[in-house]
SEFIDREN-751439 format. One line per field, with one value per residue: residue in one letter; x, y, z of N, C-alpha, C in turn. Coordinates in Angstrom, 2 decimals, decimal comma. Last residue first. Layout:
<rozas>
res <- (A  ...);
nX <- (X  ...);
nY <- (Y  ...);
nZ <- (Z  ...);
caX <- (X  ...);
caY <- (Y  ...);
caZ <- (Z  ...);
cX <- (X  ...);
cY <- (Y  ...);
cZ <- (Z  ...);
</rozas>
This chain:
<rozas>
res <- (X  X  X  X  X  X  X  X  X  X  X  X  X  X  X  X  X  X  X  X  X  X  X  X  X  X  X  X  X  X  X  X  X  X  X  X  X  X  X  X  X  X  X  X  X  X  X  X  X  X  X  X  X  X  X  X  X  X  X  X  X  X  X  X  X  X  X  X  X  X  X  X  X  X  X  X  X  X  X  X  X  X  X  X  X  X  X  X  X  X  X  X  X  X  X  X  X  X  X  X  X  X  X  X  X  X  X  X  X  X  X  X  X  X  X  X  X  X  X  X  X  X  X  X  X  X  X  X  X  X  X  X  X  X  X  X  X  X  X  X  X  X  X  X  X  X  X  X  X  X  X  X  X  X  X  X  X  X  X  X  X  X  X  X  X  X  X  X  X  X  X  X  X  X  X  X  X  X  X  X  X  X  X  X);
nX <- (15,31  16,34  13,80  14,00  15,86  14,98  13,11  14,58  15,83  14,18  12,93  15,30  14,94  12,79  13,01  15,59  13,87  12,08  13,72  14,69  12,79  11,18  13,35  13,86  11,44  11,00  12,83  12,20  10,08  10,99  12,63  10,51  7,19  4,62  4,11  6,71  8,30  10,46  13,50  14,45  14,15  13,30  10,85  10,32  8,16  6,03  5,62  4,26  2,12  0,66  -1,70  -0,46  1,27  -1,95  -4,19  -5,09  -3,52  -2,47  -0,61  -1,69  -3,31  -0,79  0,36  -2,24  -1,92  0,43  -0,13  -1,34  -0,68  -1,38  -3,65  -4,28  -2,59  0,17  0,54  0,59  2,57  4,98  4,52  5,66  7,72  7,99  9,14  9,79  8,85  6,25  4,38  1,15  -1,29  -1,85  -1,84  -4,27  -5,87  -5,52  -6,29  -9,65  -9,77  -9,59  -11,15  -13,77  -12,31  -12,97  -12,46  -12,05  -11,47  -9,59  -8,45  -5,83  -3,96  -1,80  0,36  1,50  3,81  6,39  7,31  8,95  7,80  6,03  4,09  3,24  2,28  -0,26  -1,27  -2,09  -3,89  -5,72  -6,69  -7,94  -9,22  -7,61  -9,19  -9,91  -11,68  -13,52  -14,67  -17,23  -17,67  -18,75  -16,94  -15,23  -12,78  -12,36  -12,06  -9,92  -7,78  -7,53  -6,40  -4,44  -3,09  -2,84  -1,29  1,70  2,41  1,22  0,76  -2,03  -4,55  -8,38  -9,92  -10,12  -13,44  -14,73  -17,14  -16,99  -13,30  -10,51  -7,19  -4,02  -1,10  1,94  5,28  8,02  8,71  8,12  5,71  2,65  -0,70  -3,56  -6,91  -10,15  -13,11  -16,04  -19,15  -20,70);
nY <- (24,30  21,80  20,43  19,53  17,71  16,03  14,92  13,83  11,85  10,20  9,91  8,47  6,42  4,27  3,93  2,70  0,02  -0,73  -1,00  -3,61  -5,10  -5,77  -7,66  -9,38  -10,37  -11,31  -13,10  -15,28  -15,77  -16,93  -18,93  -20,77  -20,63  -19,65  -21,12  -21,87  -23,07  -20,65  -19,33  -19,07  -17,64  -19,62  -19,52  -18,44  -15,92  -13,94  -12,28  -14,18  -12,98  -10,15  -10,07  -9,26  -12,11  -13,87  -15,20  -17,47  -18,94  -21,52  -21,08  -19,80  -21,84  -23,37  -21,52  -21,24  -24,10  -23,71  -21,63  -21,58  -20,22  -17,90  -15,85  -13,48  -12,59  -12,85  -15,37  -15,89  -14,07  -15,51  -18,17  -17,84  -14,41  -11,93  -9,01  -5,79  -4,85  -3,59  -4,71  -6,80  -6,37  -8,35  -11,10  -10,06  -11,33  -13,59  -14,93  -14,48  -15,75  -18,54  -17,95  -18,41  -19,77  -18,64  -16,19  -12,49  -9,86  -6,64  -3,72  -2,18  -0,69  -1,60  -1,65  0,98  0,79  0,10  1,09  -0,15  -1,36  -3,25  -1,24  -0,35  -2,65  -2,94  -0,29  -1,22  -3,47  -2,02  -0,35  -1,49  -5,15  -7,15  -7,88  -11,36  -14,81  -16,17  -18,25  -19,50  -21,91  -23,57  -23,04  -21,43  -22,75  -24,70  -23,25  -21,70  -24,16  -24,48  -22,68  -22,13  -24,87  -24,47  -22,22  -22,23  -20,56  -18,09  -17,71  -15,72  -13,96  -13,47  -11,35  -8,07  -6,90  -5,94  -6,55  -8,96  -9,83  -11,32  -12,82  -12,82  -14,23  -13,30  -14,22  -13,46  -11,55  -8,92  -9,69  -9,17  -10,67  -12,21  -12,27  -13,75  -12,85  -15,09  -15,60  -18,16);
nZ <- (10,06  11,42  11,03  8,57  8,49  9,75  8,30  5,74  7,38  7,35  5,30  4,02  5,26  5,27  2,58  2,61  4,12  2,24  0,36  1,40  2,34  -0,07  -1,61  0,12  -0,01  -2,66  -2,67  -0,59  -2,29  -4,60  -3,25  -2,00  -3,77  -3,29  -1,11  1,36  4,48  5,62  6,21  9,70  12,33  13,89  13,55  10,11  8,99  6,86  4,69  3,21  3,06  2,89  0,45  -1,58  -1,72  -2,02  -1,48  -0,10  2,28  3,47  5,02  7,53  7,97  9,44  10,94  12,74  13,57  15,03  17,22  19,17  21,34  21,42  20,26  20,36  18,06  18,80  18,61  16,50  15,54  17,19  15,85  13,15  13,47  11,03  9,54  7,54  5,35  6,28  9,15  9,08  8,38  6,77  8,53  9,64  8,20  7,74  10,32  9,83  7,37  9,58  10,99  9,05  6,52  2,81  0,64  0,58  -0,49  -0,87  -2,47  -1,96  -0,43  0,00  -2,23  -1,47  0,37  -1,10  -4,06  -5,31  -7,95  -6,86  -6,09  -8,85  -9,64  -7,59  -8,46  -11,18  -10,66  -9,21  -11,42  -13,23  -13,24  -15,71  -18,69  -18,32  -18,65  -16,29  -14,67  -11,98  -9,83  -6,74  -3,65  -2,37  -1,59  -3,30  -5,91  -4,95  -4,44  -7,16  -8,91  -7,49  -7,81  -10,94  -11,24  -10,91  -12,34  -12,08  -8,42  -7,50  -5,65  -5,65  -5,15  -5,26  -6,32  -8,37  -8,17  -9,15  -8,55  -9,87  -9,64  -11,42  -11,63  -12,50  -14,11  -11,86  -10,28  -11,19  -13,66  -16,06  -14,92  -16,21  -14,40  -14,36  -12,65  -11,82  -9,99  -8,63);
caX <- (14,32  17,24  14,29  12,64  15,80  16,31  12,81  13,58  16,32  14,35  11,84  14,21  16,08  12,97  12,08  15,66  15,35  12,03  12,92  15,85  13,64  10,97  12,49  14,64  11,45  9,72  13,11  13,24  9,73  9,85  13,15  11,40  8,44  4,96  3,38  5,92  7,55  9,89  12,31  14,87  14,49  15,01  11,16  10,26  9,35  6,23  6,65  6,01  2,21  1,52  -2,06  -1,23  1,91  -0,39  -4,52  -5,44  -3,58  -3,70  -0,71  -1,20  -3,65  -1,65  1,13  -1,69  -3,15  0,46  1,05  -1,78  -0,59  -0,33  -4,01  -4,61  -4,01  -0,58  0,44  -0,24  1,53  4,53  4,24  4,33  7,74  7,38  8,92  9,93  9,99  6,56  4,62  2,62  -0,67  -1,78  -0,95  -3,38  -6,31  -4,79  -4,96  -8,73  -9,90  -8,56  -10,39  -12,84  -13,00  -11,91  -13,60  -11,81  -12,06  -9,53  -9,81  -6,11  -5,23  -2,20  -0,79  1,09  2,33  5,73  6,26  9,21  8,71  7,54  4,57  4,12  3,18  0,82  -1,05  -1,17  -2,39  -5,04  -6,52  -6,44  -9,05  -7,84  -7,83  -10,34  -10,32  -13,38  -13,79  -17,04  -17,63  -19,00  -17,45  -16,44  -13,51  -12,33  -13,15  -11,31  -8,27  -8,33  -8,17  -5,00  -2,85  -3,71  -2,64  1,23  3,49  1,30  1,68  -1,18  -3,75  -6,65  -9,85  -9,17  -12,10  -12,99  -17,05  -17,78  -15,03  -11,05  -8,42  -5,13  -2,42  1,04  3,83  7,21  9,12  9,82  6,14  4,06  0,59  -2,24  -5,91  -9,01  -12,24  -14,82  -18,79  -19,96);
caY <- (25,85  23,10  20,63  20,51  18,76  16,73  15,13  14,76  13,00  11,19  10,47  9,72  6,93  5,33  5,22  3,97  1,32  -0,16  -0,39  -2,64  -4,52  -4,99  -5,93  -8,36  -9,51  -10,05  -11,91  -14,18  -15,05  -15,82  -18,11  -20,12  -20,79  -19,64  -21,68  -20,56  -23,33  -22,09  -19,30  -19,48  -16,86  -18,94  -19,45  -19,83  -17,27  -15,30  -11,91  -13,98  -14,39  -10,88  -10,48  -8,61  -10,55  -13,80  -13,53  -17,34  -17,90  -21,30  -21,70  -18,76  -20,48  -23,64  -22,13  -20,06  -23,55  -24,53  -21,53  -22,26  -22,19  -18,25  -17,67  -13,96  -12,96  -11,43  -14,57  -16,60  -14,29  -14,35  -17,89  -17,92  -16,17  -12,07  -10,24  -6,68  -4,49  -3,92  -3,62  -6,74  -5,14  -7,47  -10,37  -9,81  -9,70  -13,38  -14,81  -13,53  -14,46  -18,22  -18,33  -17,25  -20,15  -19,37  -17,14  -13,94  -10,18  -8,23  -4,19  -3,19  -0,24  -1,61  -2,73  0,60  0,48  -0,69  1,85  0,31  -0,20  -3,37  -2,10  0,63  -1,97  -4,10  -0,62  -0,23  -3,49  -3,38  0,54  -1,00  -3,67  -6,93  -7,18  -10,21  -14,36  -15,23  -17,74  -19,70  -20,13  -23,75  -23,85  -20,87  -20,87  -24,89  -24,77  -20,92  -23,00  -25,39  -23,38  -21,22  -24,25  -25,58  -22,13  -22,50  -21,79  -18,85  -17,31  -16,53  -13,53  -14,78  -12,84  -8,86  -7,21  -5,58  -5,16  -8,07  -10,25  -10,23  -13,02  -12,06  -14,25  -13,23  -14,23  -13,89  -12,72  -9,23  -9,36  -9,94  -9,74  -12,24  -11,65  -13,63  -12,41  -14,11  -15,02  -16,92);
caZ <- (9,32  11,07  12,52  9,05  7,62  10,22  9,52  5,71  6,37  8,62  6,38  3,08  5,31  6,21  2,54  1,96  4,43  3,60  0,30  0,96  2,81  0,64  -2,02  -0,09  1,83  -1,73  -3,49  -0,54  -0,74  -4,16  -4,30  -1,27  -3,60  -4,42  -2,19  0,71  3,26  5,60  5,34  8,53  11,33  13,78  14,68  10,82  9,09  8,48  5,96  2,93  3,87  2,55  2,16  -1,14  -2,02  -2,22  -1,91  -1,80  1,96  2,86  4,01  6,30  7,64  8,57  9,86  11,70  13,14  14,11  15,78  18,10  21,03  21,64  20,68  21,24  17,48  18,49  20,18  16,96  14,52  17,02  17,17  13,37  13,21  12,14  9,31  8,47  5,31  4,93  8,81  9,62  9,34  6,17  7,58  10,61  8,20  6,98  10,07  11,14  7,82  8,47  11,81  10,53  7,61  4,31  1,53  0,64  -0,55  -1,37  -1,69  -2,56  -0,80  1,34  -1,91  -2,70  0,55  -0,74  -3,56  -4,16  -7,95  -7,60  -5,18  -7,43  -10,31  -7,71  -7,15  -11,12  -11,39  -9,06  -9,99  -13,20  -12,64  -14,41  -17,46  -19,12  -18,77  -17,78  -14,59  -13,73  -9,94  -8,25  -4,63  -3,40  -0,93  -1,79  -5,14  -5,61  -3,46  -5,58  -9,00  -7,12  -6,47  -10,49  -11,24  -9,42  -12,26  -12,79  -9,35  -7,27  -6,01  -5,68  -4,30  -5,59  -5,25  -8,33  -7,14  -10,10  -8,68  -9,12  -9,91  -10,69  -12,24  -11,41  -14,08  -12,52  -9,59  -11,10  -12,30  -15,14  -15,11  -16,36  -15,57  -14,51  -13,87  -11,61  -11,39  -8,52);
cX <- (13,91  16,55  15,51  13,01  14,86  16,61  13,63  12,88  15,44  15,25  12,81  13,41  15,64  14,22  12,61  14,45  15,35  13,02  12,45  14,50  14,51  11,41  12,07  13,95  12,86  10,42  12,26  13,64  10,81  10,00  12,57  12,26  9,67  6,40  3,92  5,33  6,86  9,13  12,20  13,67  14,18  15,23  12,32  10,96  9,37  7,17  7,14  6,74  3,58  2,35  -0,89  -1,46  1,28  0,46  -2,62  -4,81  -3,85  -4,16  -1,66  -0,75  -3,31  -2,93  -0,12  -0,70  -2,80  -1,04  1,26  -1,75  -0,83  0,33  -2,51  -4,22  -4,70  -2,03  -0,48  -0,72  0,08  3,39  4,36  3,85  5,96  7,50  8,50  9,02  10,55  8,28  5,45  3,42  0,82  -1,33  -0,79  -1,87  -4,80  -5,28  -4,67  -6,93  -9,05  -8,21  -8,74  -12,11  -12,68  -13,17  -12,97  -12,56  -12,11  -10,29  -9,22  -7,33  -6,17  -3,31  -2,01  -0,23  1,39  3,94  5,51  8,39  9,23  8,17  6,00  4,53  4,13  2,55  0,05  -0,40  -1,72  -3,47  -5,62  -6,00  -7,96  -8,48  -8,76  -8,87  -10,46  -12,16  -13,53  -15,28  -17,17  -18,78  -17,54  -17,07  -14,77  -13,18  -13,78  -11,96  -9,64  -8,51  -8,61  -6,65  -4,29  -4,05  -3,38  -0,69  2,68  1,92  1,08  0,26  -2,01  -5,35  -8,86  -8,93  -11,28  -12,20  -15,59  -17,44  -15,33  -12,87  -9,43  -6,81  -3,20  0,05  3,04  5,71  7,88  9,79  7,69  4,72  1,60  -1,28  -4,73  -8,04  -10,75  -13,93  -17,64  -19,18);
cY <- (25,91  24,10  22,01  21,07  20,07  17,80  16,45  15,84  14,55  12,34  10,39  10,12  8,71  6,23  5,51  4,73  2,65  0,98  0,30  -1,47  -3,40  -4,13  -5,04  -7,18  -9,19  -9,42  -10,67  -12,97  -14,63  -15,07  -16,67  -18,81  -20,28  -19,87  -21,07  -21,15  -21,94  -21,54  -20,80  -19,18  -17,40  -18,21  -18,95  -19,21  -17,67  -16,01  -12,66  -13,40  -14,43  -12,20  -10,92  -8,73  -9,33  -12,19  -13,36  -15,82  -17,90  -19,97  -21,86  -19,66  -19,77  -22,67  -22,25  -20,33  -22,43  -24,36  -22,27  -21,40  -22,41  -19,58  -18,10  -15,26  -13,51  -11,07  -13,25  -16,11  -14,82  -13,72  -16,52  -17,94  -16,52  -13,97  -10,72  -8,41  -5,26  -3,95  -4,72  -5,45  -5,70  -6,53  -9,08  -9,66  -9,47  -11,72  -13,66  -13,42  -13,62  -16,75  -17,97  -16,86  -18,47  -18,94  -17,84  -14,71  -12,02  -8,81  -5,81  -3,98  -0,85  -0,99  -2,38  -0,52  0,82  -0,64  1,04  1,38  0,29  -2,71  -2,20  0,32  -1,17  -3,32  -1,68  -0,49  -2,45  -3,16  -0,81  -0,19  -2,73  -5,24  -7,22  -9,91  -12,73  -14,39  -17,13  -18,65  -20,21  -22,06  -23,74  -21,37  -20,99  -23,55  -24,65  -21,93  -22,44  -25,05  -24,41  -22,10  -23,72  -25,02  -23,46  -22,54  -22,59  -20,05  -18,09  -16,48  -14,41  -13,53  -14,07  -10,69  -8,02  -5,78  -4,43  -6,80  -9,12  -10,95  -12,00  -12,73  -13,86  -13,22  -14,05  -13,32  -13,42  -10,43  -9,51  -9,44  -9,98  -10,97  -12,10  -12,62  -13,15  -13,60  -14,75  -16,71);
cZ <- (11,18  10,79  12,16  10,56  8,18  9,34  9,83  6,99  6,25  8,03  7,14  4,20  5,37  6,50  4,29  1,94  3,68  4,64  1,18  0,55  2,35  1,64  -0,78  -0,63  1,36  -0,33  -2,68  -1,70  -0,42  -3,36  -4,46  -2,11  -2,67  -5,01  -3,08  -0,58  2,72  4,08  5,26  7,67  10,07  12,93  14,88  12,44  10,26  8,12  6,96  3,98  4,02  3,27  1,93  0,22  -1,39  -2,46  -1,50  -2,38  0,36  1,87  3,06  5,20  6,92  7,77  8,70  11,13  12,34  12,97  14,99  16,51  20,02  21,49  20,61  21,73  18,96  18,34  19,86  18,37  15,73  16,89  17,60  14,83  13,74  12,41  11,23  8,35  6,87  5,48  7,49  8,54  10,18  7,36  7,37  9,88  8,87  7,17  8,90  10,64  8,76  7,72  10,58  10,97  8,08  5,45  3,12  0,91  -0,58  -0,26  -1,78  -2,16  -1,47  0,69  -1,02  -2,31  -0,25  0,15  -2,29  -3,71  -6,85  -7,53  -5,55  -7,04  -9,23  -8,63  -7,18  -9,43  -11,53  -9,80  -9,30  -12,15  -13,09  -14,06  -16,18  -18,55  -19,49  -17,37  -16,19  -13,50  -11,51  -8,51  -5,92  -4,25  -1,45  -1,27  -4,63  -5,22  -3,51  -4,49  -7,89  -7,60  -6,36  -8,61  -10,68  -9,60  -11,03  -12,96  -10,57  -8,53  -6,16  -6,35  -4,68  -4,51  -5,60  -7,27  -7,98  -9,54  -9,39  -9,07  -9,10  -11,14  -10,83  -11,88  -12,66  -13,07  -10,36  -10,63  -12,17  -14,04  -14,93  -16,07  -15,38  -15,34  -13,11  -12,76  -10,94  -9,81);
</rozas>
């Protein structure tokens, strides 16, 4: 398997992108963290070469928005994984936790049918190759607390402040907007 690498930066660092020939986006990790992402690729896809180009720019603009508080920005982002089924299934389910909230992995695990096996979608979403995009950052821990995150606890609370505070002021702006249309 053929892939591209690229380098962007980010408010929470370097982010190295890895796409295919289509432009799906199949890693999405930190730089401080590449060894992570070349064992993952391995692990997903056995033998794959890797050329260092840009990325897509339909990708990196999307990721750009994101930053900017554009949070569903991402939500258009083709990506494209290996993993088991089972691992698939978790990380589709990321992606429709709403932006700006958060979920504990028995949540995660109930939602997916399989109510027991919140240790299995720990493990899943640890796994996760496609970071920010599939966003793994929303799952915490039972009490709330931030558990483990591959690209760091520091990370994951910068992403669910972004997102939060983002989240607020767009749903501020829509009802605003609402109550506006209700007076005409």
């Amino acid at each position: 398997m053929h892939l591209r690498l690229a380098r962007q930066s980010s408010p929470v660092g370097e982010v190295l992108l890895v796409t295919d020939d289509d432009s799906a986006l199949r890693s999405l990790d930190f730089a401080d963290f590449e060894s992570r992402m070349h064992r993952l690729l391995r692990l997903h896809y056995g033998t794959f070469t890797l050329t260092e180009c840009a990325a897509p720019a339909m990708v990196t603009q999307r990721l750009s928005d994101y930053y900017d508080g554009d949070l569903h920005a991402i939500e258009s982002i083709r990506v494209a994984t290996g993993g088991t089924a089972f691992q698939r299934e978790v990380w589709g389910a990321l992606r429709r936790i709403a932006a700006g909230t958060s979920m504990n992995y028995g949540q995660l695990a109930a939602g997916l049918g399989r109510p027991a096996a919140s240790r299995a979608v720990g493990s899943a979403n640890g796994a996760n190759p496609v970071a920010i995009v599939v966003p793994c950052h929303r799952v915490v821990g039972a009490n709330g607390a931030l558990t483990g995150y591959a690209g760091g606890t520091r990370r994951k609370r910068w992403l669910l402040d972004h997102e939060s505070r983002h989240a607020t002021v767009a749903s501020m702006a829509a009802a605003a907007s609402a109550a506006s249309r209700v007076g005409t």
